[in-house]
C-alpha atoms as an extended CHARMM CRD file, in Angstrom:
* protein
*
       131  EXT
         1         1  UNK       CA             11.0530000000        4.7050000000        1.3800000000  PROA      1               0.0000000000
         2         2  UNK       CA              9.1650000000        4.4690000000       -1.9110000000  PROA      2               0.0000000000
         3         3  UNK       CA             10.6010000000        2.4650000000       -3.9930000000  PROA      3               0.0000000000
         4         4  UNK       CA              8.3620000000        2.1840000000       -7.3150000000  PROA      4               0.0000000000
         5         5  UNK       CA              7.0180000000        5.7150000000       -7.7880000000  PROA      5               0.0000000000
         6         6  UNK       CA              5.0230000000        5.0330000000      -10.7470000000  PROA      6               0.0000000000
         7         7  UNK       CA              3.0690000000        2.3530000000       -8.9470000000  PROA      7               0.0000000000
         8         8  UNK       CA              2.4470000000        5.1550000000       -6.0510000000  PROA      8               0.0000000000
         9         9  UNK       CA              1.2760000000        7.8590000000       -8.7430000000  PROA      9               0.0000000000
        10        10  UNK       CA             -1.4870000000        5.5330000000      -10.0680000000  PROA      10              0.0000000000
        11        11  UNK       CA             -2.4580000000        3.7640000000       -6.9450000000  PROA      11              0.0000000000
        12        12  UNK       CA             -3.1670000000        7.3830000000       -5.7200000000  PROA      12              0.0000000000
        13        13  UNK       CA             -5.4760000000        7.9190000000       -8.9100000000  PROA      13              0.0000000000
        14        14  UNK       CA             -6.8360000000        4.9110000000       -8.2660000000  PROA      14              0.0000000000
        15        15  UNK       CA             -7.8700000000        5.6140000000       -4.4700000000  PROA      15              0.0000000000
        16        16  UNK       CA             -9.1120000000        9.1670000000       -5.2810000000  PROA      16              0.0000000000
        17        17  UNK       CA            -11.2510000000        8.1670000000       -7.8270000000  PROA      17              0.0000000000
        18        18  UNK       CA            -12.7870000000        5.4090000000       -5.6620000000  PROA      18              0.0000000000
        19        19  UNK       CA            -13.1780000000        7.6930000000       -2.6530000000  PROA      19              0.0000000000
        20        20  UNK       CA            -15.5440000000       10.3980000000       -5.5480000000  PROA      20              0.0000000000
        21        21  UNK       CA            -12.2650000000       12.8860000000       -4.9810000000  PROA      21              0.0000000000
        22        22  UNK       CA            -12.3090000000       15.6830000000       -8.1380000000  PROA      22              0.0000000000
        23        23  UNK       CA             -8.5910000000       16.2160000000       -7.3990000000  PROA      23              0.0000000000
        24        24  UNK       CA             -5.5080000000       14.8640000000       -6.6140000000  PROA      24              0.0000000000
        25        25  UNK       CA             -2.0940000000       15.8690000000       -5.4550000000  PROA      25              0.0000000000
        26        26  UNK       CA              0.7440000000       14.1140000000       -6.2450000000  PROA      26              0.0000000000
        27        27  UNK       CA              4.8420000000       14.9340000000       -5.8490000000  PROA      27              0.0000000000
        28        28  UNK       CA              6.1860000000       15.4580000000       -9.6340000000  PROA      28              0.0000000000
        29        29  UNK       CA              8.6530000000       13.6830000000      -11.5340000000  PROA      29              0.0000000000
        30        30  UNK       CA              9.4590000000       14.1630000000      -15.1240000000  PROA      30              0.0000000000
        31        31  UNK       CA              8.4230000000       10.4900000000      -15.8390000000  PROA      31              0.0000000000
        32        32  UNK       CA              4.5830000000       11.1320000000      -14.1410000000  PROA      32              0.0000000000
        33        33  UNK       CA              4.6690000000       14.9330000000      -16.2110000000  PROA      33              0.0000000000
        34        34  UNK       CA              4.8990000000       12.9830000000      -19.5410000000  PROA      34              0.0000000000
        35        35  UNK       CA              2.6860000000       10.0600000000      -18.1420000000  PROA      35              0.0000000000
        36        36  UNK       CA              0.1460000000       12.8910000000      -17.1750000000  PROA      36              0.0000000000
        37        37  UNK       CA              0.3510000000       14.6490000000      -20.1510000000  PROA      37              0.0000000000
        38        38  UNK       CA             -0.8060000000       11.1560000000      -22.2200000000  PROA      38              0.0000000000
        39        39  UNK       CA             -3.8590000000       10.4380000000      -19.9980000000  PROA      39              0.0000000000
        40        40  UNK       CA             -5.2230000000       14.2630000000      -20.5070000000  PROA      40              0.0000000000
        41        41  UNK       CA             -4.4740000000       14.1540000000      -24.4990000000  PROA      41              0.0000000000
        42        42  UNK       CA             -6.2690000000       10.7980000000      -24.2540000000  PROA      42              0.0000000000
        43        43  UNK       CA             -9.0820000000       12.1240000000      -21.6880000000  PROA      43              0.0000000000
        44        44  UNK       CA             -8.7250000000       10.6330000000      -18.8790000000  PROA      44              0.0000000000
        45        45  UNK       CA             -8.3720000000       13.1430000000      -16.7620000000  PROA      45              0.0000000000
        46        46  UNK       CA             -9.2230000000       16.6400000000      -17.8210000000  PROA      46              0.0000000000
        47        47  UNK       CA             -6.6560000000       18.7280000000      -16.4920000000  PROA      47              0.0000000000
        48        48  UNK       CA             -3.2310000000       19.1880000000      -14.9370000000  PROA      48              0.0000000000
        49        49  UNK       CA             -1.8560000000       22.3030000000      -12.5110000000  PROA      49              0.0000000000
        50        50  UNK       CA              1.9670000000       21.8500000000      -12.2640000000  PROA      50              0.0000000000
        51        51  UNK       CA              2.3220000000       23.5670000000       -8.4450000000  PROA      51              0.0000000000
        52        52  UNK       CA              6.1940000000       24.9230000000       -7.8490000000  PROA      52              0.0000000000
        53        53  UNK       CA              7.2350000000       24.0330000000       -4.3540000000  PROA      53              0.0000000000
        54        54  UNK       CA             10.9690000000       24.1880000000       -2.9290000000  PROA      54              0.0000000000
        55        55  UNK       CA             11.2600000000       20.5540000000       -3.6740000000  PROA      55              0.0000000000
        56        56  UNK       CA             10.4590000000       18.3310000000       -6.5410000000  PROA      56              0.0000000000
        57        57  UNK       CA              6.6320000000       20.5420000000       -7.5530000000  PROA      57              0.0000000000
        58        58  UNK       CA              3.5180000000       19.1510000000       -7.1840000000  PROA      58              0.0000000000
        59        59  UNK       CA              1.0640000000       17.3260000000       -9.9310000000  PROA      59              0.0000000000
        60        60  UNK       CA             -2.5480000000       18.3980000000       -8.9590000000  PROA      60              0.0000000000
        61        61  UNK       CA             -4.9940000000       16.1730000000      -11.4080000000  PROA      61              0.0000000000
        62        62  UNK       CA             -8.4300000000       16.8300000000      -11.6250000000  PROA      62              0.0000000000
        63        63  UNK       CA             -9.8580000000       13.6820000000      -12.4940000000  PROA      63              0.0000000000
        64        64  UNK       CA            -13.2430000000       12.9150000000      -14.9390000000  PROA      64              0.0000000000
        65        65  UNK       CA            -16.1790000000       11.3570000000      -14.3340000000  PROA      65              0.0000000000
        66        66  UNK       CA            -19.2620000000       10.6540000000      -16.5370000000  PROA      66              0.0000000000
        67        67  UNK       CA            -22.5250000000       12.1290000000      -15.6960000000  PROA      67              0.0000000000
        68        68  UNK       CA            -23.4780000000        9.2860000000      -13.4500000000  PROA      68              0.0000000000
        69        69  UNK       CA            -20.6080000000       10.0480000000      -11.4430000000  PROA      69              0.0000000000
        70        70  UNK       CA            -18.4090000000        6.6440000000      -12.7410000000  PROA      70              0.0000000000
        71        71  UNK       CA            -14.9880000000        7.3600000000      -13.0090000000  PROA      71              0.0000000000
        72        72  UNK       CA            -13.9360000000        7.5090000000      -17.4290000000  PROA      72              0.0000000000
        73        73  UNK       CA            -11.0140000000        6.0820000000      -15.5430000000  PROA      73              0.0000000000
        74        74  UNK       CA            -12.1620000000        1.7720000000      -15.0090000000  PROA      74              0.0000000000
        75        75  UNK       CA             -8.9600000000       -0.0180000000      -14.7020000000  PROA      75              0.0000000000
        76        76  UNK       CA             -5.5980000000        1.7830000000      -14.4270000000  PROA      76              0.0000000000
        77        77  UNK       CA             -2.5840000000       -0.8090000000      -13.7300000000  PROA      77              0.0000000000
        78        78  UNK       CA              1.4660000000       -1.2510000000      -13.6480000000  PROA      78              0.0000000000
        79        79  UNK       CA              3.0430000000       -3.3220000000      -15.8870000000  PROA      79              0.0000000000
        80        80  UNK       CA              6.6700000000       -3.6850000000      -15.4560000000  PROA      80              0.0000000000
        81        81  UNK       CA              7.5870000000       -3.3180000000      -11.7260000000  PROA      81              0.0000000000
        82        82  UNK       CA             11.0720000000       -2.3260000000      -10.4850000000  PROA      82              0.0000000000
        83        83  UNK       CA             11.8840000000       -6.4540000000       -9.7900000000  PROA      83              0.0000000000
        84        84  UNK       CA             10.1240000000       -7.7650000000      -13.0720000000  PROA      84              0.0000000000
        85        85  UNK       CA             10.5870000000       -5.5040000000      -15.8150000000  PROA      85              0.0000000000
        86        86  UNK       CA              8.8610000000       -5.8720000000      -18.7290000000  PROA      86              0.0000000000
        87        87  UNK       CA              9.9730000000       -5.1960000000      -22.2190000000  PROA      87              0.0000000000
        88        88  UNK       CA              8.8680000000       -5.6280000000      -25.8200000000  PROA      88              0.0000000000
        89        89  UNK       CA             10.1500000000       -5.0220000000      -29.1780000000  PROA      89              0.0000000000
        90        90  UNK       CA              7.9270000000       -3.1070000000      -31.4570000000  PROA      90              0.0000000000
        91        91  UNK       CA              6.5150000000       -6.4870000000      -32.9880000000  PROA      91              0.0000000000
        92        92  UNK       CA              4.8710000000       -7.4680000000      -29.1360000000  PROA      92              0.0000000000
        93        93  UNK       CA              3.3460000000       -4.1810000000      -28.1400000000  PROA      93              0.0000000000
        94        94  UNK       CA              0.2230000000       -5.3850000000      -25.9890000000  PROA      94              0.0000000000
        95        95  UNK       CA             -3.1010000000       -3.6480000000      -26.7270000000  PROA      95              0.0000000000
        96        96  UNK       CA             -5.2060000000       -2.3940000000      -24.1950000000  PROA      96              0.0000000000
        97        97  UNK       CA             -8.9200000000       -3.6070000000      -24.0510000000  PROA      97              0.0000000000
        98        98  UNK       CA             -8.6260000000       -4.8660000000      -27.6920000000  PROA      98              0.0000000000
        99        99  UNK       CA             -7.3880000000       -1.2090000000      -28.7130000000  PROA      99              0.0000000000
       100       100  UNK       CA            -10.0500000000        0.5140000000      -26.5770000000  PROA      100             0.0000000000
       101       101  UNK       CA             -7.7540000000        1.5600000000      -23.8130000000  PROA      101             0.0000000000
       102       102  UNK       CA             -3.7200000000        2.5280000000      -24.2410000000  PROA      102             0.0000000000
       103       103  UNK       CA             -0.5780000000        1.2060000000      -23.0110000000  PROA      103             0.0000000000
       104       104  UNK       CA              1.6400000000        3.4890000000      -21.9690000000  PROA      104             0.0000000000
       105       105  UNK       CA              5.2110000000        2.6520000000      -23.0720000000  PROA      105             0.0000000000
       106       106  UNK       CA              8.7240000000        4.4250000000      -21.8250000000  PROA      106             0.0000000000
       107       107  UNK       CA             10.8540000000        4.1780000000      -24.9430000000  PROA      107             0.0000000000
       108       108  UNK       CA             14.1280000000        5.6040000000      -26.5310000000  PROA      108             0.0000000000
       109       109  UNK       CA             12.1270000000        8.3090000000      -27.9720000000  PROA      109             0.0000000000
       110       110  UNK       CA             10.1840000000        9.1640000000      -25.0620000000  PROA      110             0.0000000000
       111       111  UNK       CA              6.7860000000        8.1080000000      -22.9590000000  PROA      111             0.0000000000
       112       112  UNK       CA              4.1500000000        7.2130000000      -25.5430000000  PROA      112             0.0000000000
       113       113  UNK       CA              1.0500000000        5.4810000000      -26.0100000000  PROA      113             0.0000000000
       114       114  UNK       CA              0.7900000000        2.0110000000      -28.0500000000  PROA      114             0.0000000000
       115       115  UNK       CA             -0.4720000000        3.2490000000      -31.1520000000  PROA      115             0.0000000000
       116       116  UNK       CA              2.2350000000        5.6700000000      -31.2220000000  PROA      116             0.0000000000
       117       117  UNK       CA              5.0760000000        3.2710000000      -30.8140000000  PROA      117             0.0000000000
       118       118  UNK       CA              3.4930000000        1.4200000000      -33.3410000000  PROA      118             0.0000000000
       119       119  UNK       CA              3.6210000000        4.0320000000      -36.0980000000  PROA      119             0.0000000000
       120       120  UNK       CA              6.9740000000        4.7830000000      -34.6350000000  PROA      120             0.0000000000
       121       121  UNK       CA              8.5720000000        1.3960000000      -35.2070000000  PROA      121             0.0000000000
       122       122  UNK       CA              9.9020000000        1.5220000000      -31.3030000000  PROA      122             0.0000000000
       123       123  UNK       CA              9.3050000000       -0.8700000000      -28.3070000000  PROA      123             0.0000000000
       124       124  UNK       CA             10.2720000000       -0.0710000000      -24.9390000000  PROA      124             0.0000000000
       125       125  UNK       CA              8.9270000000       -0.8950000000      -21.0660000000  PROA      125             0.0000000000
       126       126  UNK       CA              5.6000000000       -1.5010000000      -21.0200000000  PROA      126             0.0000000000
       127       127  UNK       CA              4.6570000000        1.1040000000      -18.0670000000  PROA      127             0.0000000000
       128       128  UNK       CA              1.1970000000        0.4700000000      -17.6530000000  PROA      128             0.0000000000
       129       129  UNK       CA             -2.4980000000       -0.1940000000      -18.8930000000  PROA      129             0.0000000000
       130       130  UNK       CA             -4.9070000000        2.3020000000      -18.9200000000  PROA      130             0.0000000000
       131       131  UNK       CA             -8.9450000000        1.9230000000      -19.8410000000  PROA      131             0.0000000000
């Protein structure tokens, strides 16, 4: 039984970029569609294929690597886990890597990066740290 599925979905980027993969498969949620969406309008990853199945679908990532073959991906990490949540009011939104990398935040208007909250005057879960 899995019982934080965010954790799963980036320990599973995490592993394929470590093994040199240039894809990944991963069962679909609308939380990992909007998380997905963020890191390819950010470029971390360069694309997406949302696969239909009879169950939940299928996110197939195709993950990016520089041209010495590191992963742009360094450090991708939870934040708030299912038994320590962690929120913050628009005033405490943590920055990534100095403002190099993003947080990604689930707020009341939606998954969004840092800066985005920011201009949006909204604090929410801190989902995770990405850089």
């Amino acid at each position: 039984m899995l019982t934080d599925p965010i954790a799963d979905f980036l320990t599973r980027i995490r592993n394929a970029q470590m093994a040199g993969l240039r894809r990944v498969d991963i069962p679909a949620s609308k939380m990992k569609r909007a998380i997905t969406k963020i890191l390819v309008d950010k470029g971390y990853i360069s694309r997406y294929i949302d696969i239909e199945d009879s169950k939940q679908g299928v996110l197939r990532l195709f993950l990016k690597y520089d041209t010495y073959g590191q992963p742009v991906i360094q450090h991708i990490s939870r934040v708030s886990k299912p038994g320590l949540r962690n929120y913050v009011g628009m005033d405490n939104i943590p920055r990534s890597l100095n403002g190099l990398g993003i947080v990604i935040l689930s707020t009341s208007r939606g998954v969004m990066t840092d800066k985005e909250a920011k201009q949006l005057n909204v604090g929410g879960e801190v989902l995770c740290t990405v850089y």
